[in-house]
N, C-alpha and C positions, 0 to 999 in steps of 0.2 A: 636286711640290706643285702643284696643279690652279689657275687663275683660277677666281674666279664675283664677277661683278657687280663687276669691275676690284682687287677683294682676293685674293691669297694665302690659300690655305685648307690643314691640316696635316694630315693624314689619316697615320694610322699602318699601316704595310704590312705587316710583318716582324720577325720574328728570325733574326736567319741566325746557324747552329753554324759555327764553324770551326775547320778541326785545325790551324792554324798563329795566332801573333798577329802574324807580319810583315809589312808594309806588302803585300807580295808577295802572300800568300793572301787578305787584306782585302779586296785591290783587286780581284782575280780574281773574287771573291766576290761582291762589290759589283755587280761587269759584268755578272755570269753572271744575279744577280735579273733587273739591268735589262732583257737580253735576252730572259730567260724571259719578261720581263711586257710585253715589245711596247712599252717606252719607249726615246726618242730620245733617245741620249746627245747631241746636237748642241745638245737642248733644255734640257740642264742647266744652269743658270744660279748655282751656289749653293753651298758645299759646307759645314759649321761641324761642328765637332769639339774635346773639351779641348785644352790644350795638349801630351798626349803626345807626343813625336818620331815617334814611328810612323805616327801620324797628319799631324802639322804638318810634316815635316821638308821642308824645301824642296830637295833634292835626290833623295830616295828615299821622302818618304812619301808617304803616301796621298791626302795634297791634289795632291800635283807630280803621280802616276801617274793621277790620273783627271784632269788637265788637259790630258793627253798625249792623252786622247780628246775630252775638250771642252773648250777655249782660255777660255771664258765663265764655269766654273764654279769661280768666287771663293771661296778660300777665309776662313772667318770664325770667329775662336778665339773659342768662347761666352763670352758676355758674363757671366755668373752662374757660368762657374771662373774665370775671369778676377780679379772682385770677389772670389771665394774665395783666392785666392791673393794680392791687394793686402791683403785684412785681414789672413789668417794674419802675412803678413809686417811688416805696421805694428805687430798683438797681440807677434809675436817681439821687437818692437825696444824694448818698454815692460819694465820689468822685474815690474812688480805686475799686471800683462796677464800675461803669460808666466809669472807664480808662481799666478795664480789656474786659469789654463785646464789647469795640471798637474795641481792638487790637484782639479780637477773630474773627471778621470779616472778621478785613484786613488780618490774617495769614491765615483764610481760604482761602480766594482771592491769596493770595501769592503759595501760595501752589497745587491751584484748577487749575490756568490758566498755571501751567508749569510743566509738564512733567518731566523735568531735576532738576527743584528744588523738585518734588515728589521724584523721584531717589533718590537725593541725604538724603531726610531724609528718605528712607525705611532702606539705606544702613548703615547712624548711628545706627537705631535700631536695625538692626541686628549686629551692631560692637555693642551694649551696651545690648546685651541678649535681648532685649523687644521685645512684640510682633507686628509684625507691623499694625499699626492703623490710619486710614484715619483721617483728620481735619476733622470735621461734620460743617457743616453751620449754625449760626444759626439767628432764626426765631424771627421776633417780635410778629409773631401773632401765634406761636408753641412754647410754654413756655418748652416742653419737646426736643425742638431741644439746648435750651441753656444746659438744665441738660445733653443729649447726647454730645453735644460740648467739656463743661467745664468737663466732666469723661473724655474723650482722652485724652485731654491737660493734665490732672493729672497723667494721669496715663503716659503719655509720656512726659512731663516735659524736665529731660535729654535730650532728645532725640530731642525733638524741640529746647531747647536753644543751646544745643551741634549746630546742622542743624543751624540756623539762625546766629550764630559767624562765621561759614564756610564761609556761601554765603557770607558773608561781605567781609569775608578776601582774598576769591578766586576773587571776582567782585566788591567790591566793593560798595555790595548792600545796599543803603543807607534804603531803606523799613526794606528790615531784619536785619538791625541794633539798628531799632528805635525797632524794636518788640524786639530784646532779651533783650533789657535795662529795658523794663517793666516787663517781664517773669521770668526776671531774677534779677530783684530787689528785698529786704528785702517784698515790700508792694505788690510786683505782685504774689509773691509766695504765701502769707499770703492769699491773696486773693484768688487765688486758690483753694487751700486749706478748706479754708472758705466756697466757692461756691458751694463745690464737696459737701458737706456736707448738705448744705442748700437746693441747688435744688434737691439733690437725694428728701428731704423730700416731697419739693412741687411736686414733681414728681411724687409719694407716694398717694400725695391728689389729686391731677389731674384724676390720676388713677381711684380711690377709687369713686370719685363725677359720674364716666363715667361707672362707673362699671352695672352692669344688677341686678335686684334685685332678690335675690338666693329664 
């Protein structure tokens, strides 16, 4: 990472392919760039990676093994898996958190794998003025795919629970049955609601930790 005008500046280098994912060929991998490219491991000062073991493990990974070559180069478990991994685990610990971010799965699955059931909720939303808005997938290891998720379903609400009593009543569909009882309950709403609020924030921070410094 370069100085200019007493700032840190991020310049991206690289993809390196590797035939191995063990700390071992990572590392090797890692040196070989460096030396290719006429940089001073002495001058490494830094090193940040998820929380992986392979990476973090204090005895054999990939932080210990390149500090073998430079004493200076700190390692720092990114800040934005980090937040990732403190919300999943606070969302696990709520039970109406943890019932909503499931059935936001299966509705995106319901809805991703058919065609006909896509149809049919484009066309509720255009019978209820909305605009029409895809289900977003969301991500355990993309904290900003749940904040994109749970904004559709807010924002299309109606429009999904309306879609999901349909397919029940026209087929019979036992899946989006089960979804609109949650969606469409006093604590699924709430929750909603809740979420739309909460991960815009984390969202916000996510952002912010990622940002470039001005």
């Amino acid at each position: 990472m370069p100085v200019a005008g007493g700032c840190p500046q991020e310049c991206f280098m690289s993809i390196l392919h590797v035939k191995s994912v063990d700390a071992a060929t990572i590392t090797d991998a890692l040196l070989t760039f460096l030396r290719d490219n006429n940089l001073d491991f002495s001058k490494l000062v830094g090193q940040g990676y998820d929380g992986a073991s392979v990476f973090s493990g204090h005895a054999n990974g990939v932080q210990k093994r390149l500090r073998l070559h430079s004493c200076h180069a700190i390692y720092i478990h990114c800040a934005c898996h980090r937040l990732q991994l403190a919300s999943l685990q606070a969302a696990d610990a709520v039970t109406s958190v943890k019932k909503v971010f499931g059935a936001m799965s299966n509705l995106w699955k319901l809805f991703h794998y058919s065609p006909k059931k896509t149809e049919t909720l484009v066309a509720v939303q255009a019978a209820l003025n909305l605009p029409e808005l895809k289900v977003v997938k969301p991500s355990d290891t993309r904290w900003l795919s749940h904040e994109r998720c749970i904004r559709a379903i807010h924002k299309e609400l109606p429009a999904i629970i309306t879609t999901l009593y349909q397919l029940y009543e026209n087929s019979g569909d036992a899946e989006a049955y089960g979804l609109a009882l949650i969606f469409s309950s006093f604590s699924g709403v709430a929750t909603v609601i809740l979420l739309s609020e909460v991960l815009d924030l984390l969202a916000r921070l996510n952002c912010f930790m990622q940002r470039r410094a001005s």
